[in-house]
C-alpha angles and dihedrals in degrees: 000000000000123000083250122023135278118217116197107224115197123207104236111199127342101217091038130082093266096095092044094053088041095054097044097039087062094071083071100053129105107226089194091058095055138342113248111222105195115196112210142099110290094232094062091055094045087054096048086052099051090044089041114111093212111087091192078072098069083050106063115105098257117187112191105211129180087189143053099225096056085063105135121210111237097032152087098249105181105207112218093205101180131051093221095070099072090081090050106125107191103221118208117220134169086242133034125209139173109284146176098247092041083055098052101042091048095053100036078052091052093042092051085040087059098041089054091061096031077061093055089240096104111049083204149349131229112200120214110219126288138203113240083198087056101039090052084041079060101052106261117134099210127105095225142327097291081062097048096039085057087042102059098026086053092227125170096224139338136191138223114233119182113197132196149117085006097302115116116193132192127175133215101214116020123185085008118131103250084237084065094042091091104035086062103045113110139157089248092050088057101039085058096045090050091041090058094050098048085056090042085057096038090049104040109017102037097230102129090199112028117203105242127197109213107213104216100227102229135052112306089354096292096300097240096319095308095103093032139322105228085100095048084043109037120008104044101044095050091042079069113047087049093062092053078065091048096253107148100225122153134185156347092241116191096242096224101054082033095069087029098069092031092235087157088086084077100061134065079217154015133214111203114187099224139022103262097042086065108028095049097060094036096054083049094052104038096046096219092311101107128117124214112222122194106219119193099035124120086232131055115251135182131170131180103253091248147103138238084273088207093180093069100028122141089008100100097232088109117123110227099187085102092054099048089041087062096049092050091053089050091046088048093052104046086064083076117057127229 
């Protein structure tokens, strides 16, 4: 490890807004504080300088590297990683789409993103947005980063925690049809997600017994087994039997009258059964400002909460305080080893 620490940055996308909030969240960064590794071909970098509005960009000190261990403290070194990149030409076009070649950069970004911290020479890697349509166009068969991440670190189970303006938000189930969220809910699905998040908050926030909101999963959380009986089943009996192992762990709260009443300002976090009932609400609240942790995993990982926003891409009215806010949260917790 470095005297301060390296964060792995992957591309996302390339058509996508990735390259556009990396580039301008840079102009934020202390490059005293940590050393940014992006990985991405260095043509595409070199392209989003010389588009981007911003002329401080040109000035920042770039070191254009093909291997890790040519990394320089103090700059902003961009990792060609493949040698295949170095033929990637970045088309401009009126409109941007999924496509095959955004699919394979930005996954060929994210695997060498996790190798560099597998490796132990980046403390931590923050991922630019994909598309799920380009990275399928590309052959992978994952729904989304969470998936891959599990996939290549061989982890048992992770969980998705979205972070912003106080609120913390898991999910139980994160890329899964809504028509597959119930068949999959078990006691022994929530007792490791709830498990993961109490070592993510004893680890890295320094709270030993975190105070955890449990979402019901159907409407009004099931109102005494009229509406479903996953809560009467499930939830409530192993709420209970969490608490006899000190675990603080409340509900289940019906989600709608939940976020409503704002009850989320008395917990540390919140578990919402399925992907929208959290998200939703999160994104609301948070403005665009939220960060997407990765719990459960042997490396540390952050992303903004938002898409590859094709619609706006490579026109520079992307918002990167998602982005720097990801990279600030990576930065904050690999102060603190795994």
């Amino acid at each position: 490890m470095s005297l301060i620490p390296n964060i792995a940055v992957s591309i996302g996308d390339p058509y996508g807004i990735g390259p556009e909030v990396i580039t301008r969240s840079l102009l934020s960064l202390d490059l005293r504080r940590s050393t940014p590794i992006i990985i991405s071909p260095h043509s595409l970098i070199k392209d989003k300088i010389a588009d981007c509005p911003i002329e401080e960009i040109s000035q920042l000190p770039f070191k254009y590297i093909y291997h890790s261990n040519e990394v320089e403290q103090h700059h902003v070194n961009v990792f060609e990683s493949v040698e295949e990149w170095s033929n990637f030409s970045f088309v401009h076009q009126r409109k941007y789409s999924p496509s095959t070649d955004g699919g394979k950069v930005s996954m060929e970004s994210v695997h060498a993103s996790i190798q560099l911290c597998l490796d132990g020479i980046c403390d931590a890697m923050v991922t630019a947005p994909i598309s799920k349509e380009s990275i399928a166009l590309a052959g992978y068969k994952v729904p989304g980063h969470t998936e891959y991440l599990m996939q290549i670190t061989k982890s048992k189970d992770v969980v998705m925690m979205l972070s912003g303006k106080g609120l913390n938000l898991c999910l139980l189930s994160t890329h899964v049809p809504l028509s597959e969220v119930a068949k999959n809910i078990s006691k022994n699905l929530i007792q490791s997600k709830i498990e993961i998040i109490t070592r993510h908050f004893n680890t890295f926030e320094h709270i030993k017994h975190p105070k955890i909101a449990l979402l019901g999963l159907n409407p009004h959380a099931g109102d005494g087994g009229i509406l479903g009986s996953e809560e009467e089943l499930i939830y409530k009996p192993l709420i209970e039997s969490l608490k006899k192992k000190y675990m603080r762990v409340e509900g289940p709260y019906p989600a709608d009258a939940f976020f409503g009443r704002r009850l989320f300002e008395n917990f540390d976090v919140v578990l919402a059964s399925y992907h929208d009932q959290g998200l939703a609400p999160f994104k609301l609240w948070t403005m665009g400002e939220g960060v997407n942790i990765t719990l459960g995993l042997p490396i540390i990982r952050t992303s903004p909460d938002h898409g590859t926003a094709f619609d706006i891409a490579h026109t520079w009215e992307a918002n990167s305080s998602s982005m720097l806010a990801a990279y600030e949260k990576a930065l904050d917790m690999s102060q603190f080893k795994l």
